[in-house]
N, C-alpha and C positions, 0 to 999 in steps of 0.2 A: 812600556813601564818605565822606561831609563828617563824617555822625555817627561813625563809626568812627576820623574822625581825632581830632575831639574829643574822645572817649571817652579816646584813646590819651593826650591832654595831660593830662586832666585824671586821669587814671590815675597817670603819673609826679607830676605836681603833688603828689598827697598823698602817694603815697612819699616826695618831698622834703621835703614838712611831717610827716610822722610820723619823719624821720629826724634832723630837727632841734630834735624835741620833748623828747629826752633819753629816752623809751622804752626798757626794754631787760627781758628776759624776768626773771623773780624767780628762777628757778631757773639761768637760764645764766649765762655764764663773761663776765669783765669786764677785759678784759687780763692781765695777769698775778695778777690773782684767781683765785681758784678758787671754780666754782660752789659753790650752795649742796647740792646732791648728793654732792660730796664731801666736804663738812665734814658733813654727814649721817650718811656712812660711819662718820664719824670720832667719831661719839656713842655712848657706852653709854649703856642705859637700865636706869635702877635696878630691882628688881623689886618690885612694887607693891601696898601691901592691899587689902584689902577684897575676897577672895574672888575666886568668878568673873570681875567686873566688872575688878578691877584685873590679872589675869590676859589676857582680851581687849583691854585697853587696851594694855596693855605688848608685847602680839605684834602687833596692829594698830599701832602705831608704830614697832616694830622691821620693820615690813612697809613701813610709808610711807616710811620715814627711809632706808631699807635698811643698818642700822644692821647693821656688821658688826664692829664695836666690842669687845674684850674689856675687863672691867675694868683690864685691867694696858694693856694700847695705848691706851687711849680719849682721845681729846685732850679731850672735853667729856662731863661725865658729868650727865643727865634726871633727878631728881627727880621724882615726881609724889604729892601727897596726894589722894587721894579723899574727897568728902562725898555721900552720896547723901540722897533725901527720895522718900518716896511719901505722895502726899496723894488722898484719894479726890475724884473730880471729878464725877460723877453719882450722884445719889440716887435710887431706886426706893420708891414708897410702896406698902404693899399692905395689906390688913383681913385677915388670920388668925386664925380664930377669934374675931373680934371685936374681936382687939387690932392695932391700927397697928403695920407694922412696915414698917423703914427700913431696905434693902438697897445697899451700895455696889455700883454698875455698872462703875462705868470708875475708873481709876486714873494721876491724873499721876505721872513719875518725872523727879526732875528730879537730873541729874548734875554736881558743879561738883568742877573741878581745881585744883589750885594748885599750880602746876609751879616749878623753879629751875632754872638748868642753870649749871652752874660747871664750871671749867676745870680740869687734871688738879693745877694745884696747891690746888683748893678754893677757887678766889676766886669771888666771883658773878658772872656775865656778865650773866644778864638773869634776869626770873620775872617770872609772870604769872597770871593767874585764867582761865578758861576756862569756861564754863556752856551746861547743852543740856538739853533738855526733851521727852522721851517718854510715850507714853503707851499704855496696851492694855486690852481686855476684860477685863469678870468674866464669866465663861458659867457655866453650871450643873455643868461638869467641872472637878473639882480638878485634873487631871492637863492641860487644855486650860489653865485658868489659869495655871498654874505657868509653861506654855511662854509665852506670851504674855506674861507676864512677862518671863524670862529673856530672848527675844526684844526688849522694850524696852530694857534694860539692856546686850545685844549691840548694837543702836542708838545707844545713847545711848553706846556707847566707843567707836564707828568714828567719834561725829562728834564727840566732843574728840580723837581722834585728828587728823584732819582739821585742825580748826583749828590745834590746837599744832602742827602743821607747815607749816600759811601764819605763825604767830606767829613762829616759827625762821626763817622763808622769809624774811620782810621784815627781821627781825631783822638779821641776816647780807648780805643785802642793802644796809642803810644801812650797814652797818658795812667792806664792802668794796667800797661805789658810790664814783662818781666823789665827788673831796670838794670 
């Protein structure tokens, strides 16, 4: 009974210290703020090169953001350039026919963004760089390689996805936290 009371004080104690620490969720609501979910709502997102890659990024963050944004409503319009880089990361050595020969194995991909996001009258709000780094086999199937490729590159845009949406998060956050 004794530990049970103890528990109970020291239970409230830290609710009272986590509630005076100034704490409060990135994405919820801050009085007459409005969370960052809805200002979310409230973004178009531009539509993006670079092929497939900037294709899965741009629906991945219209998926995150839940960006329901037309260009003509859109209170904040997402920019994003893509750069990508494939650099071979394992080497295979083997004697064929007598001659040395040097096979890439594995293959880093490394994805970097560079995002703007300006307001509907084009001024700039914020922009940022973003970087993430994938990587997949070389097997003996062109048709297995390809995917496993394609597969790191679908990787590598769900997580600048991701991050540009904690960047937006806090972003929006200092911007309508307490001042």
């Amino acid at each position: 009974m004794k530990k049970r009371a103890i528990s109970i004080v020291l239970l409230a104690g830290l609710a009272l210290a986590l509630s005076a620490c100034g704490f409060r969720p990135l994405y919820g609501r801050f009085g007459a703020d409005p969370g960052a979910q809805q200002i979310f709502a409230s973004v178009y997102v531009e539509p993006i090169d670079l092929e497939r890659v900037g294709y899965d990024l741009r629906n991945s963050m219209i998926d995150l953001l839940e960006a329901r944004a037309t260009p003509e409503s859109a209170t904040y319009r997402l920019q994003i350039a893509l750069q990508e880089k494939r650099e071979g990361a394992a080497l295979q050595n083997q004697v064929v026919g007598g001659l040395n020969e040097t096979t890439i194995t594995r293959y880093n991909y490394t994805l970097t963004a560079n995002y703007t996001l300006t307001d509907a009258k084009g001024t700039l709000v914020t922009k940022g760089v973003e970087s993430t780094l994938s990587a997949y086999d070389v097997v003996s199937s062109p048709y297995a390689t390809l995917i496993a490729q394609q597969d790191a590159q679908k990787r590598a845009a769900d997580d600048i996805a991701y991050r540009l949406r904690t960047d937006l998060g806090v972003f929006f956050a200092q911007k309508t936290g307490p001042k």
